[in-house]
C-alpha positions in Angstrom: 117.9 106.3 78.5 117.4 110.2 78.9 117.5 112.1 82.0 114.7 112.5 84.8 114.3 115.6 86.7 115.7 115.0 90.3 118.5 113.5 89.2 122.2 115.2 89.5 123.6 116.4 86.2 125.7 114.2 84.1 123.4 111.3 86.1 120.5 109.5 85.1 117.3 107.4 86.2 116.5 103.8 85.5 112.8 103.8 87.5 113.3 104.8 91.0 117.3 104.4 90.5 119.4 107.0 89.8 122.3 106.1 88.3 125.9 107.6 87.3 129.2 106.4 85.8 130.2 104.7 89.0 126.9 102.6 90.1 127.9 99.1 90.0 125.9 95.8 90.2 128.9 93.8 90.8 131.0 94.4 93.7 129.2 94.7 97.0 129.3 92.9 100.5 126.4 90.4 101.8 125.2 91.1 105.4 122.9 89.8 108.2 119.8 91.6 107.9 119.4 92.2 111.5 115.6 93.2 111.8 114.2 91.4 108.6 116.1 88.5 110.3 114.2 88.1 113.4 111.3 88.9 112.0 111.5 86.1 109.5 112.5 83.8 112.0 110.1 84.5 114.5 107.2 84.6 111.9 108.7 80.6 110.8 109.4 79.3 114.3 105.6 80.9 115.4 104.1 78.5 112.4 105.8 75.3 112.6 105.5 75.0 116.1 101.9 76.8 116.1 100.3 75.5 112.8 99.8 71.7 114.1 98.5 72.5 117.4 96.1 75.0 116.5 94.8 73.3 113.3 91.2 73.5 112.3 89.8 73.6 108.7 87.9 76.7 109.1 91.6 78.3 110.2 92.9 76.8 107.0 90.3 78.4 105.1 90.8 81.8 106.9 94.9 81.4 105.6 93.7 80.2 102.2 91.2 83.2 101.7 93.7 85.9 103.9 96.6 84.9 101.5 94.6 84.9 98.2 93.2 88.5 98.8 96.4 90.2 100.0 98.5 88.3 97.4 96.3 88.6 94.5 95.1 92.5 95.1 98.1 93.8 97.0 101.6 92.2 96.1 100.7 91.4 92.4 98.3 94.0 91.3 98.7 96.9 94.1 102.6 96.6 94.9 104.0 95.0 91.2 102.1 96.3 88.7 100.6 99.9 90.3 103.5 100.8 92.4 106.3 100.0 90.5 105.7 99.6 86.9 102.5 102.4 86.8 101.1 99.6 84.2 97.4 100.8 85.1 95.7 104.5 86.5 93.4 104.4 89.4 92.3 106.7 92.1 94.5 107.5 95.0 91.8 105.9 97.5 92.2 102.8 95.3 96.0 102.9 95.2 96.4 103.4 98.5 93.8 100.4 99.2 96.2 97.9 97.0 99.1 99.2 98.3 97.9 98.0 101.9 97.0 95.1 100.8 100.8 94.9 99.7 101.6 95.7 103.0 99.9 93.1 104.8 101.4 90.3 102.9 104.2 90.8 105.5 107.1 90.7 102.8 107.9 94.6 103.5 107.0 97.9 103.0 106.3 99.4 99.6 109.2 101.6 99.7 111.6 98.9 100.3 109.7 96.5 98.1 110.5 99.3 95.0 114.2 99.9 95.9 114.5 95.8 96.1 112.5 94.9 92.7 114.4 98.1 90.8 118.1 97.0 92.3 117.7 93.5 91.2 116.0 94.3 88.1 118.5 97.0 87.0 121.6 94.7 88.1 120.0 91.7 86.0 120.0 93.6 82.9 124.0 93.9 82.7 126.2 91.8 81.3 127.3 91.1 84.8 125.8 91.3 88.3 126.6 90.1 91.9 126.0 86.3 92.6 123.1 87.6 95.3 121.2 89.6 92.5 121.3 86.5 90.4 120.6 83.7 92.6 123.4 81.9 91.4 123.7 80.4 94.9 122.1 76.2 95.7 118.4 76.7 97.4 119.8 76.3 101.1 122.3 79.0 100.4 119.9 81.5 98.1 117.3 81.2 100.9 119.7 82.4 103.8 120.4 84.8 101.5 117.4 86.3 100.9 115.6 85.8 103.6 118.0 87.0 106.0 120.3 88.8 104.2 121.1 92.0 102.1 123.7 93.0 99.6 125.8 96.1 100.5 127.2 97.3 97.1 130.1 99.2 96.8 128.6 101.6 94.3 124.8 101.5 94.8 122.5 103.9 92.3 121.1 106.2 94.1 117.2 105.8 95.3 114.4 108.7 94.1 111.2 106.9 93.3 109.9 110.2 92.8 107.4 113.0 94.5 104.3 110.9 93.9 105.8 108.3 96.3 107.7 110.3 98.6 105.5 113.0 99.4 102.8 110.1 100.2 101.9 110.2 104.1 99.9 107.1 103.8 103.0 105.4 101.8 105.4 106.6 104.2 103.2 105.5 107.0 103.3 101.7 105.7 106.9 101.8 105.1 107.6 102.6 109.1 105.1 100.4 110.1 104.5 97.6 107.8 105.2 95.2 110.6 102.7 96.5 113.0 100.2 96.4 110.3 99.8 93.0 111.3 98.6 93.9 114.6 94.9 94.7 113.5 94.4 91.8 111.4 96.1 89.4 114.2 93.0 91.1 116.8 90.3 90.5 114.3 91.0 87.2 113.5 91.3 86.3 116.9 88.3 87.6 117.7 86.0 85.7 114.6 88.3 82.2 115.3 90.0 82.2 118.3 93.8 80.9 118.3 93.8 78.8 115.5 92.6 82.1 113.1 95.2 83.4 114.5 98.2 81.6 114.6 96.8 80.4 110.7 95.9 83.9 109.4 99.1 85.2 110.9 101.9 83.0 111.1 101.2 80.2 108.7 100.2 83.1 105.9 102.9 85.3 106.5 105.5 82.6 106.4 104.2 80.8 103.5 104.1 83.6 101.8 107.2 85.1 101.9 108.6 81.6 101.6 107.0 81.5 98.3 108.1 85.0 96.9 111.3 84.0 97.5 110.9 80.4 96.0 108.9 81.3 92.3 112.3 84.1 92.4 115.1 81.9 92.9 113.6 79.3 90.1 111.9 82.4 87.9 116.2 83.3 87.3 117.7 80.2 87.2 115.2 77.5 85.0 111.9 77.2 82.5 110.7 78.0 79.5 111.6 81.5 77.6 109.3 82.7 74.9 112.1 86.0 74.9 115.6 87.1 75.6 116.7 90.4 77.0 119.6 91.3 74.7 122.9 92.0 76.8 121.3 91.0 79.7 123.4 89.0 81.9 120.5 87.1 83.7 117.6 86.1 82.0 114.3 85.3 82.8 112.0 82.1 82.8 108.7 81.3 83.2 107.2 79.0 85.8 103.7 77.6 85.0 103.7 75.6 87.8 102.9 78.3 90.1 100.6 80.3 87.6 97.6 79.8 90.1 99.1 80.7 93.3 101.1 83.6 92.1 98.3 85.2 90.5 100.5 85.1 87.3 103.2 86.5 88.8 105.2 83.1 87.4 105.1 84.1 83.8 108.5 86.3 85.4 110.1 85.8 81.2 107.1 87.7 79.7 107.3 90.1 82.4 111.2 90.8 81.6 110.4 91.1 77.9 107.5 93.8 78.6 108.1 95.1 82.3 105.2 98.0 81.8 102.6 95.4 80.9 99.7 95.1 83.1 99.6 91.3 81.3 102.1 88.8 82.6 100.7 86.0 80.7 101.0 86.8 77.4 99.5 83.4 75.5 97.3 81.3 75.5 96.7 79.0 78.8 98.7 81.4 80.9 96.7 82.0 83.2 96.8 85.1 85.0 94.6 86.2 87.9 96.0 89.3 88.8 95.4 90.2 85.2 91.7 89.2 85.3 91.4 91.2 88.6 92.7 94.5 86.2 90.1 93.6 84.0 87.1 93.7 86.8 88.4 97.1 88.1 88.0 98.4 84.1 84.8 96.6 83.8 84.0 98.6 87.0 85.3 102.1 86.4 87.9 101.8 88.8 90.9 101.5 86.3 92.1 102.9 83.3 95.0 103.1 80.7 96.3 99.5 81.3 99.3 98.9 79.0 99.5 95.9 77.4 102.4 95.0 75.2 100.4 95.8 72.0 99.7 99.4 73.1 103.4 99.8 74.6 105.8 101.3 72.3 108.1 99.1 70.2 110.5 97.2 72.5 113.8 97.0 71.9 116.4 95.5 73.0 114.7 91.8 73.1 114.7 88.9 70.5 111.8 86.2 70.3 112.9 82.6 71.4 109.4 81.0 71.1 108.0 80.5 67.8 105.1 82.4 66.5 105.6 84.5 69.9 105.6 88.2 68.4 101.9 87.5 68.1 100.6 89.7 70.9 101.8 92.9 69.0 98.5 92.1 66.6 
């Protein structure tokens, strides 16, 4: 891996990480994540006590339609494969209208959301990582863990997700107020439903979205099918067809480990992928260009094939 400008000699970046002889992914402490805490917690409390009293269909088909949008547009496409792995080119206005739609999810902020995905993905590609980047924990525990938690390492890379990002207002913005962003959406859909838009396009979505990132993780790390292995790597990747649909084919989490800077999570056929399709209508429309797949990536090393007949896509 060569070196990146911004980084301090004899030191080197890995994405937004910068890393040096001493960053490790092992060693590190686990504590309470005081404000993602309560905000969890309130957001879960606020639907399961809410959800049944203020249930009407048209609310569930505000959270159904709220949740497919933001998901679909902002956590896959604008936050996943725009912010972080740069798998497509768009205009700023664009990017900055996907990376709100990230926002409003309710998961976190796209600065946070970068140094999270890069810190577990870097750690998962050693031979050996810390039981909280793994999810090597039983579902009770993992959940606590993530959901309320963070991991304090000893050693941590350092963070420079470059001048692009940084020197973004309108990033920046989001990342200080990516709680509050819920505030405008909460007055509109009040005002077109009443409560039960409300405590469904807020509370329910929020929570059962973030629920669900966390979910598709912890079983996306620890069971499936493989169609590749990451040489070295000390956690590896599965797919989880399953949740295809709902993640927008953010589930097909092997394929994405074998070719991170793909645009394409699923890679054969019946994989469906929304988010992908949704890439495709931006091209169709002029609105996005240079999207990698991994027969226009360079040759990737450092994987071998554990599905038959799987090295197809290169053709």
């Amino acid at each position: 891996m060569s070196s990146h400008g911004g980084a301090a000699e004899g030191a080197f970046k890995v994405n937004s990480l910068v890393l040096n002889n001493g960053a490790c992914p092992i060693n590190g402490k686990i504590v309470w994540d005081k404000w993602r805490s309560l905000w969890n917690t309130f957001i879960f409390l606020s639907a399961i006590f809410l959800a049944p009293f203020y249930f009407q269909w048209s609310a569930l088909l505000a959270f159904l339609g709220l949740s497919a949008i933001t998901l679909c547009t902002g956590h896959s496409v604008g936050f996943h494969r725009k912010l972080i792995h740069r798998s497509f080119k768009c205009s700023k206005l664009l990017e900055h209208i996907l990376i709100y739609m990230g926002t409003i999810v309710g998961i976190g902020g796209p600065l946070w959301t970068i140094k999270t995905h890069d810190t577990r993905d870097w750690s998962q590609r050693q031979p050996k990582c810390h039981d909280y980047l793994a999810h090597r924990q039983g579902l009770l525990k993992d959940a606590w863990y993530n959901l309320h938690c963070k991991l304090t390492l000893t050693k941590p890379p350092g963070f420079d997700p470059g001048p692009e990002i940084m020197n973004d207002k309108f990033v920046i913005f989001l990342e200080k107020t990516w709680i509050l962003q819920q505030l405008p959406i909460a007055i509109c859909l009040y005002l077109i439903g009443g409560l039960p838009w409300l405590v469904w396009g807020i509370f329910v979505r929020v929570a059962a979205c973030t629920t669900m990132h966390w979910y598709i993780s912890y079983f996306a790390h620890t069971q499936g099918p493989q169609s590749w292995l990451v040489d070295g790597a000390g956690v590896q990747a599965h797919d989880v067809p399953i949740a295809a649909i709902p993640t927008f084919g953010e589930s097909w989490h092997n394929n994405h480990h074998a070719f991170p800077a793909s645009a394409k999570h699923g890679l054969y056929p019946g994989q469906i992928d929304i988010g992908w399709h949704f890439i495709q209508l931006l091209e169709k429309l002029g609105l996005a260009w240079d999207i990698q797949v991994p027969s226009k990536l360079p040759p990737r090393e450092g994987i071998t094939a554990v599905r038959e007949n799987a090295e197809y896509i290169f053709n």
